[in-house]
Each structure stands twice: as C-alpha cells, then as structure tokens.
VEXLUMTI-292565 format. One record per residue (C-alpha): x, y, z. Coordinates in steps of 0.05 Angstrom, whole numbers, plus 5000, padded with zeros to 4 digits. Layout:
BEGIN
XYZ ...
This chain:
BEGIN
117837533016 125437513035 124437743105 120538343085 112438233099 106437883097 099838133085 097037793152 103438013195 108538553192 114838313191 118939083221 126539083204 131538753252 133239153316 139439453315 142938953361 140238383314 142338793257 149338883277 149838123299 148737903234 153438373207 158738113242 157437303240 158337413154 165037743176 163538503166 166138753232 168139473205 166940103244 160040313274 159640833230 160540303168 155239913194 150440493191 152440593115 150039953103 143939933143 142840643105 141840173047 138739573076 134039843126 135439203169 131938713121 134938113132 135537823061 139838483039 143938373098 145637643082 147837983019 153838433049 160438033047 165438143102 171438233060 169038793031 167339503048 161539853073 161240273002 164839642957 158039282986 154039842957 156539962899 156439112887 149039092901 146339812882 150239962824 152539372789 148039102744 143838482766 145438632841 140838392880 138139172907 138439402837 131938892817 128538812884 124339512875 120639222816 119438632849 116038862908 111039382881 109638792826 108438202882 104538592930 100839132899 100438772824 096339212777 095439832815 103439952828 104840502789 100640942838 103840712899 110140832867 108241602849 105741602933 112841372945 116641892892 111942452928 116042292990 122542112961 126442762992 122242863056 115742903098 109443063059 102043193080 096342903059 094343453013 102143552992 101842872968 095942982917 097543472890 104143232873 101542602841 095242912806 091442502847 084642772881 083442792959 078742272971 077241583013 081441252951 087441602967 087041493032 086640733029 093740672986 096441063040 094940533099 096940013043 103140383046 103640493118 101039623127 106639433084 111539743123 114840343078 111140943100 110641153169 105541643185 107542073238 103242493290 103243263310 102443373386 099843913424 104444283475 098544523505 093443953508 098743383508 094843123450 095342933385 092643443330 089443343258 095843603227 100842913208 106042763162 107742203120 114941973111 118341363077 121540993128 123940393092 131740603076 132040213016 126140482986 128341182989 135641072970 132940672910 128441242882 134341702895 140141422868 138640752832 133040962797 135341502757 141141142736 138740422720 140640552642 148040642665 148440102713 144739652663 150939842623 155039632673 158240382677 157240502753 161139882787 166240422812 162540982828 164641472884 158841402934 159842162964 159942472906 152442352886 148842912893 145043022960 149542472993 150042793063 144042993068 141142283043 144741943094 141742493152 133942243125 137141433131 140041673203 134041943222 130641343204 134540843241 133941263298 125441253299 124740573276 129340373337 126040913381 124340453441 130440103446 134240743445 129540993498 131240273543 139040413523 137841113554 133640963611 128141483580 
C-alpha cells in the first residue's frame, strides 16, 4: 500500500541515506536540517517523499500536503486504518490518540481508552506494533543486564503522530481551504513535536547510527 506494508512483510521506512537520496534526485537539496522537517512529516515512506517538490520549501511542502485541502497527507490517515484494520478502526485509532503526545504503558493505555486489560487488548497492540506504527520499547536492568516486565509503547510512525496532532483537529479548516498559509512554528507544541519526530528518526535509524559511530 504506497510503500507502507503488507500483512505478510514489513515494509520499515527508508534508511536515512536512502531517504535523503531521494530527496535530492526530485531536486530538494535544502539544508540537513530541512530534510529532517520533512522526514518529521513523512517518516521516510517513500510515496510521501515522491510527493515533496524540490522547488519548494521544507514547510511550503508541508503546508501543500498537510494543510491544504485534498493533499495527499491530509486523506491518507483515513485510508490506512480503513484498508488494513476495516471494521474495527476506530479502536486502533483511540490506541494511537492514547499515545499521541508520548510513551504510555500498557495499563496507561486502557484506561485512557475505556478499554479493559485483557488478551483483546493485547492483540490490537501487536497489530499495531506488526503494522509498523507502534514500537514497543523494553526496560533493562542495570543490575541483571536484562530486560524487565516494565515497557512502553510509543508511536513511531512520524506521520501518524503529526497527523493526530495537527491535521486532525483542524480538518474542518483545511477542508475550507483556510490553512494553505499557515505558520508551521506557531502551532502549539511545535518544538516539542519536532523533539518526539527527532527522537524517532534517531531509534528507527539506531543501527546505522551505531555503524556511522563505530558503536
């Protein structure tokens, strides 16, 4: 489905490298630091990135595709929890809204959807975690060197989370086609949105980064 995944294999984001490749072969050779704005966005998928247009900027590309209506990242959300998880969506999508603005627990995450503790639950979180938008990510032991029963479960596709952020709560508007010019920084949250989409990038690249290091 556009370079996202399949049910029998996981398609994971482009590396960076790739990423930043592609970037540049559709002419958008801006400044590191404008690349990352966009991959903030498009998590590395490569049908979003065949969407960016070199003769524009990193936030003119945003606001094009987020905020203008029938841009392309404006209509994909529906279309994924519709195509992959059909009639049972609208509970994935409250598992997704529970981690919108960070790192929840297992038990933080039913209560905040209503939403008993139980095998059930479970299961739509490793649909989650299969599908490639939630990562679910391990406490270790300093002493033992082990992992422990205590985890936490994060959204780690980019898109996903600035969707439910910003998009969301303002489709009426950009439906009305008020948002084409809107001033990226000035949404609310917007450095510390773009800290969650750093830190992101950063563990879903982990093991290049540790090659690039020589860790």
């Amino acid at each position: 489905m556009f370079g996202r995944i399949s049910w029998t294999l996981q398609l994971d984001p482009l590396p960076l490298y790739d990423c930043n490749k592609m970037l540049e072969a559709q002419g958008f050779k801006s400044s590191t630091y404008e690349k990352f704005k966009v991959l903030s966005v498009t998590n590395g998928i490569p049908w979003y990135i065949e969407q960016i247009q070199g003769q524009y900027t990193a936030e003119d590309n945003i606001r094009r595709q987020c905020f203008t209506a029938g841009g392309v990242l404006v209509e994909e959300f529906d279309k994924i929890f519709k195509d992959l998880f059909e009639e049972k969506d609208t509970l994935y999508k409250d598992i997704i809204l529970a981690l919108k603005d960070g790192p929840a627990d297992y038990d933080s995450v039913s209560r905040h959807i209503n939403y008993p503790k139980s095998g059930r639950l479970s299961n739509y979180l490793k649909d989650l975690v299969v599908a490639g938008f939630v990562k679910q990510d391990y406490t270790w032991s300093l002493k033992t060197g082990k992992p422990t029963t205590l985890n936490n479960f994060r959204i780690s596709d980019n898109y996903i989370r600035f969707y439910l952020k910003y998009i969301a709560p303002k489709r009426e508007h950009i439906d009305q086609k008020q948002l084409k010019d809107i001033n990226l920084s000035s949404l609310p949250g917007w450095d510390t949105m773009m800290g969650l989409q750093f830190e992101n990038l950063v563990a879903n690249n982990r093991h290049e980064l540790y090659k690039h290091l020589n860790i």
